[in-house]
N, CA, C and O of each residue as an XYZ file, in Angstrom:
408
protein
N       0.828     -1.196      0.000
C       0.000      0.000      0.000
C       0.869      1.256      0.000
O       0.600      2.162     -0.788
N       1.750      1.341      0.723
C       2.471      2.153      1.235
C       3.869      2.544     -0.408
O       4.594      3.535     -0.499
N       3.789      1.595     -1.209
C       4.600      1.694     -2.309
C       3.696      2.477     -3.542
O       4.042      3.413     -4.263
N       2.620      1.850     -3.503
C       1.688      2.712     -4.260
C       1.134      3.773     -4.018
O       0.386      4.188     -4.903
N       1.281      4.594     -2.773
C       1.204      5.568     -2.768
C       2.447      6.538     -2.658
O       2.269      7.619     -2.098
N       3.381      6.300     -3.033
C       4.876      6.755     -3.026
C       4.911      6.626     -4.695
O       5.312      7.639     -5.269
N       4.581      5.631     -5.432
C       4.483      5.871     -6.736
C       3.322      6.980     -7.199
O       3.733      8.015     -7.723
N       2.359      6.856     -7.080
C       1.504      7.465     -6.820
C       1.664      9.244     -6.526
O       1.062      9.970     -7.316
N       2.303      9.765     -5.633
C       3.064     10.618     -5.662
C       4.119     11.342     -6.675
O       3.941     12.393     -7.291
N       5.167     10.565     -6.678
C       6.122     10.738     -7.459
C       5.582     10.779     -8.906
O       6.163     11.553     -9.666
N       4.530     10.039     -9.404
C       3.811     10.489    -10.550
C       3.280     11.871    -10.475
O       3.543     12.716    -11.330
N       2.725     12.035     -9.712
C       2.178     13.813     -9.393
C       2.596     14.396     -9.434
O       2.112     15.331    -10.071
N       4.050     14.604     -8.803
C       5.104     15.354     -9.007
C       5.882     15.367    -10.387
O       6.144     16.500    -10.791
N       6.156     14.675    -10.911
C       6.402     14.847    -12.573
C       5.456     15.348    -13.036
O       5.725     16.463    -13.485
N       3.974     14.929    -13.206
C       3.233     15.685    -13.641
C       3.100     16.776    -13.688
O       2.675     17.289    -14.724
N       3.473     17.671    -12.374
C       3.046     18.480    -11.833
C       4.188     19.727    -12.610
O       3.940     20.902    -12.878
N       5.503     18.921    -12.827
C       7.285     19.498    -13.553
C       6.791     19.446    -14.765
O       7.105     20.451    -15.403
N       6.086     18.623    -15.412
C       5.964     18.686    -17.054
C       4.604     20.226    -16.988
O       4.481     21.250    -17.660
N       3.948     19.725    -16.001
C       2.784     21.255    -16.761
C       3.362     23.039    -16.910
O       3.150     23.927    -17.735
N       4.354     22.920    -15.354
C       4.993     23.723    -15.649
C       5.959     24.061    -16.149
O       6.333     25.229    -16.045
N       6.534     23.295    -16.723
C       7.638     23.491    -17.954
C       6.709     23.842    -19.178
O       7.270     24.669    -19.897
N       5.603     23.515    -19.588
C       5.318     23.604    -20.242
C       4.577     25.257    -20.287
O       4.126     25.749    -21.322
N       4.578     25.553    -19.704
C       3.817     26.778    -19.425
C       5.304     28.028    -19.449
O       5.334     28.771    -18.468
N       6.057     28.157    -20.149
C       7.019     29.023    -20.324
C       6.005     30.105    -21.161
O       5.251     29.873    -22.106
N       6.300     31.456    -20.396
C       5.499     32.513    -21.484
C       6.104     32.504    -22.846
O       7.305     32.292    -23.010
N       5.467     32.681    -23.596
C       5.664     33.001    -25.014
C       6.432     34.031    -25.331
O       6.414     34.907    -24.466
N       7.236     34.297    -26.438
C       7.881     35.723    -26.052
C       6.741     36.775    -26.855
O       5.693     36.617    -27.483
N       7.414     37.677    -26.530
C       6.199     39.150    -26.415
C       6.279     39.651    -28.013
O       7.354     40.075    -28.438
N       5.278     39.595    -28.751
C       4.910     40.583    -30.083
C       5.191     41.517    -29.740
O       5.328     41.854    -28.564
N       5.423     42.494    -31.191
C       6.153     43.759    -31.506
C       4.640     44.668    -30.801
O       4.541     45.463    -29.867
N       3.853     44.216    -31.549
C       2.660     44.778    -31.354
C       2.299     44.719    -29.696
O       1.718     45.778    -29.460
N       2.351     44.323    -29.078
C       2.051     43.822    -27.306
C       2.978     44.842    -27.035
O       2.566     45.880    -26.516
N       4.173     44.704    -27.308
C       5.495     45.967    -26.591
C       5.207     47.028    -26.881
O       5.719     47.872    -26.146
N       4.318     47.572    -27.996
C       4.351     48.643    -28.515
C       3.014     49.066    -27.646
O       2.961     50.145    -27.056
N       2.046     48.201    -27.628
C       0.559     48.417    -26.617
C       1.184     48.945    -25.296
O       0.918     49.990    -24.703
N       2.263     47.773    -24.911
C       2.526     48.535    -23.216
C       3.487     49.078    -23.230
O       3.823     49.222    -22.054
N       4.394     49.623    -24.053
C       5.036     51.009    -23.949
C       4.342     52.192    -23.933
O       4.519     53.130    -23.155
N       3.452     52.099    -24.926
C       2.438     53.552    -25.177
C       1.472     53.691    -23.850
O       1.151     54.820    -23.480
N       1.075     52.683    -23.234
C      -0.007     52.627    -22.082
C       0.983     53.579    -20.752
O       0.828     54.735    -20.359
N       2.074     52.432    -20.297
C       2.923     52.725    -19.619
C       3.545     54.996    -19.723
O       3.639     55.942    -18.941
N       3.755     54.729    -21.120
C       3.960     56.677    -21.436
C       3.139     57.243    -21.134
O       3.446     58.104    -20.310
N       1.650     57.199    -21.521
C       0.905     57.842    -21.402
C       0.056     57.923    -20.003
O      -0.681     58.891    -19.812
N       0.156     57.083    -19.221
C      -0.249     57.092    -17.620
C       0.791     57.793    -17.084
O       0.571     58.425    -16.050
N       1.983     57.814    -17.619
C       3.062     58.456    -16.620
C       2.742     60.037    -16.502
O       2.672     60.784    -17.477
N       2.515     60.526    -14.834
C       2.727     62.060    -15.029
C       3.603     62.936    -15.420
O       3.323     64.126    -15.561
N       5.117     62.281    -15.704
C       6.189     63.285    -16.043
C       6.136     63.133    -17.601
O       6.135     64.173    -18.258
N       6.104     62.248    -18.077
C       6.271     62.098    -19.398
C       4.961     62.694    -20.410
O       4.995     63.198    -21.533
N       3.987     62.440    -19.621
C       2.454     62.398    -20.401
C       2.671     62.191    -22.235
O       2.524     62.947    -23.195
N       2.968     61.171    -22.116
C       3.738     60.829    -23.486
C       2.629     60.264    -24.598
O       2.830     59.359    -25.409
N       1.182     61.178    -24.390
C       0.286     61.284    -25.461
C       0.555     61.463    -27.124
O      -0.066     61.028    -28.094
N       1.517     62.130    -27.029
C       2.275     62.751    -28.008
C       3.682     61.943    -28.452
O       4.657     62.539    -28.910
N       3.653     61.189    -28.342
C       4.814     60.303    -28.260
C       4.548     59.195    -29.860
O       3.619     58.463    -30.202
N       5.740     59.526    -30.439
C       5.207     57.906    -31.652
C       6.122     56.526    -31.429
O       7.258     56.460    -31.898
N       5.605     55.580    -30.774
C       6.650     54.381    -30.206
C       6.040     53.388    -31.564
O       4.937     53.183    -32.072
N       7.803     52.816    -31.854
C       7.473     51.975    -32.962
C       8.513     50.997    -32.534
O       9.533     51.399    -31.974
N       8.267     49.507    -32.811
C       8.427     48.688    -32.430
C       9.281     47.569    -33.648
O       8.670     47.073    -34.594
N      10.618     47.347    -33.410
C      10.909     45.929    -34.738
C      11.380     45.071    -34.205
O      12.190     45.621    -33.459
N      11.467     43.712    -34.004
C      12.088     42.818    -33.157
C      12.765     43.401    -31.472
O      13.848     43.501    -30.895
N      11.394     43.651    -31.246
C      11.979     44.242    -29.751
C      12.628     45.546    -29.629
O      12.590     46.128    -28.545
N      13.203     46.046    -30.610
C      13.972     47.355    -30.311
C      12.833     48.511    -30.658
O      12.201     48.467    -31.713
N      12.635     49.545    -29.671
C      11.999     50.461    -29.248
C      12.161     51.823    -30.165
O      13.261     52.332    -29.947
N      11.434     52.508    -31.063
C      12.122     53.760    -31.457
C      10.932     54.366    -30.967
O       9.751     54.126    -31.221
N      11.668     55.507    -29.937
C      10.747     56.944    -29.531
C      11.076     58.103    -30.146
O      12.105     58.775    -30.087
N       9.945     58.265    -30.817
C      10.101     59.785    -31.460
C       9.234     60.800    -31.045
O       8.249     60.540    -30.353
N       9.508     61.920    -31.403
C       8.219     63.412    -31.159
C       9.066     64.186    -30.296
O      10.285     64.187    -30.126
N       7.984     64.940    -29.718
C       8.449     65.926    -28.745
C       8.305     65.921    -27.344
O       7.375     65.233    -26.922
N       9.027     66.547    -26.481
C       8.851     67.089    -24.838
C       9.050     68.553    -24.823
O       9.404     69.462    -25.575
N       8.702     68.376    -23.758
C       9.543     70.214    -23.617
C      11.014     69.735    -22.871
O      12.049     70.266    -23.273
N      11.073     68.742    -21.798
C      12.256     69.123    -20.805
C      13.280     67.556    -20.987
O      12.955     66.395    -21.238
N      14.078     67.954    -20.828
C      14.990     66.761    -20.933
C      14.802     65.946    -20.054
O      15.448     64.968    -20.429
N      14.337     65.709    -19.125
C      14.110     64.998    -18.240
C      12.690     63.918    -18.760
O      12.473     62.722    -18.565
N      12.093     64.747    -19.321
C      11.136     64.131    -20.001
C      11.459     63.075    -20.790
O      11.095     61.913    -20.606
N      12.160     63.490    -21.688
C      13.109     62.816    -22.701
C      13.522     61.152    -21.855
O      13.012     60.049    -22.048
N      14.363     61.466    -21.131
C      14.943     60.164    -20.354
C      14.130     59.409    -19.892
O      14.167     58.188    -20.041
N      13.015     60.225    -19.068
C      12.438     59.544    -18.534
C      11.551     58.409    -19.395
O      11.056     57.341    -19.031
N      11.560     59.049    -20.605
C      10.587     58.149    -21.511
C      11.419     56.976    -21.980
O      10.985     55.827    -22.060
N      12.633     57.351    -22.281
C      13.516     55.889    -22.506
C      13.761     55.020    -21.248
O      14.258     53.894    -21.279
N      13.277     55.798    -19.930
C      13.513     54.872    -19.100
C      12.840     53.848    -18.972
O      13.136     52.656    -19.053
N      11.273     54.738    -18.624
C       9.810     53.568    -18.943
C       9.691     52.580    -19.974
O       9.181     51.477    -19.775
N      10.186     52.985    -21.145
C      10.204     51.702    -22.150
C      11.244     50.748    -22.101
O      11.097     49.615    -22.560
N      12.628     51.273    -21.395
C      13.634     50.028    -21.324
C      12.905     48.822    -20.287
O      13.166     47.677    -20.656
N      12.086     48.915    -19.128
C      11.541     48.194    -18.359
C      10.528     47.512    -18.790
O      10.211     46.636    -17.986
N       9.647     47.559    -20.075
C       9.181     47.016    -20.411
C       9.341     45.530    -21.096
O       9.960     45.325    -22.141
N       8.599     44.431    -20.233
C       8.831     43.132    -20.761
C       8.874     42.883    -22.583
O       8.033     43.136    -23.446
N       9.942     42.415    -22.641
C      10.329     41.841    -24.529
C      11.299     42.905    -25.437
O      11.636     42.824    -26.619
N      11.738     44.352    -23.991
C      11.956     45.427    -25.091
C      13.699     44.728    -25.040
O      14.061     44.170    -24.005
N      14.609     44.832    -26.177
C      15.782     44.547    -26.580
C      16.758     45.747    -26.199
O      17.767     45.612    -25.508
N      16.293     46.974    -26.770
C      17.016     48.030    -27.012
C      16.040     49.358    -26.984
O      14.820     49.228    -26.887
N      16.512     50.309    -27.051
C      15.777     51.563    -27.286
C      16.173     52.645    -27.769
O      17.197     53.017    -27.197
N      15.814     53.369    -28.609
C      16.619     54.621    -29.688
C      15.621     55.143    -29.589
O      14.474     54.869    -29.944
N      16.393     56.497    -28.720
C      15.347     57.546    -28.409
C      15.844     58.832    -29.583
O      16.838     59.554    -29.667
N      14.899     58.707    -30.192
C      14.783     60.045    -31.256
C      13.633     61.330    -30.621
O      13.035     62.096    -31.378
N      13.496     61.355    -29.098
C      12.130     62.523    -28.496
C      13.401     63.776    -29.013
O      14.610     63.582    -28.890
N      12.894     64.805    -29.484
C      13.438     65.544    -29.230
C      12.870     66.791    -28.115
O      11.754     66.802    -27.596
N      13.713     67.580    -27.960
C      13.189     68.582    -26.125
C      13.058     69.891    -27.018
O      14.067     70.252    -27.622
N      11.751     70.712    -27.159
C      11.305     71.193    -27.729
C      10.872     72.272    -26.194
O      10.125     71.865    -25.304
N      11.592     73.780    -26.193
C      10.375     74.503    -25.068
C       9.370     75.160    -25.719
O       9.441     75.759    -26.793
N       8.407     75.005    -24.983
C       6.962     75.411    -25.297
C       7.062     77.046    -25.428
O       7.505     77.862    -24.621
N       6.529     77.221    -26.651
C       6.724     79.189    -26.630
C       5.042     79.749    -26.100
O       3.918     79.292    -26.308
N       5.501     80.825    -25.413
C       4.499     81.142    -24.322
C       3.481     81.615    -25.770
O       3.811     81.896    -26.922
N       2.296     81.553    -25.173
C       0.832     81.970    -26.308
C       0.783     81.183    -27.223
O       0.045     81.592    -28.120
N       1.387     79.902    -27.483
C       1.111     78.954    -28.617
C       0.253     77.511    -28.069
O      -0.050     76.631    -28.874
């Protein structure tokens, strides 16, 4: 009795190693990185990166458009380097100050 439930076990437990091996995430579409880079910019209060054009090719990140402050700038390559699947990032924002009455 006592063997069959030790086999019994030890079957469960493999079982249990194969489901999760099998369950490795998938890696991340251009399109998915590009969804949660833009989500991620645009919730951010420093960046408010509404205005932002993020384009996506095998993982590598290109940010383009405008900010006003350099800090802005970084900060936006920062948020997208943390994003799951991103490779690289080429920040093309350029820092643009806002002219007063426009």
């Amino acid at each position: 009795m006592t063997s069959k439930i030790a086999v019994l076990l030890i079957a469960l437990v493999l079982f249990q190693m194969v489901a999760v091996a099998g369950k490795q995430s998938a890696p991340m579409t251009d399109d998915t990185i590009t969804d949660q880079v833009r989500l991620k910019l645009t919730s951010d209060p420093d960046v408010k990166g509404g205005a932002l054009q993020v384009d996506v090719k095998s993982g590598v990140v290109t940010l383009s458009g405008s900010v006003e402050l350099p800090k802005q700038r970084d900060k936006a390559e920062k948020i997208a380097r943390k994003v799951k699947g991103v490779k690289s990032v080429v920040n093309k924002i350029e820092v643009k100050a806002r002219v007063p009455g426009k």
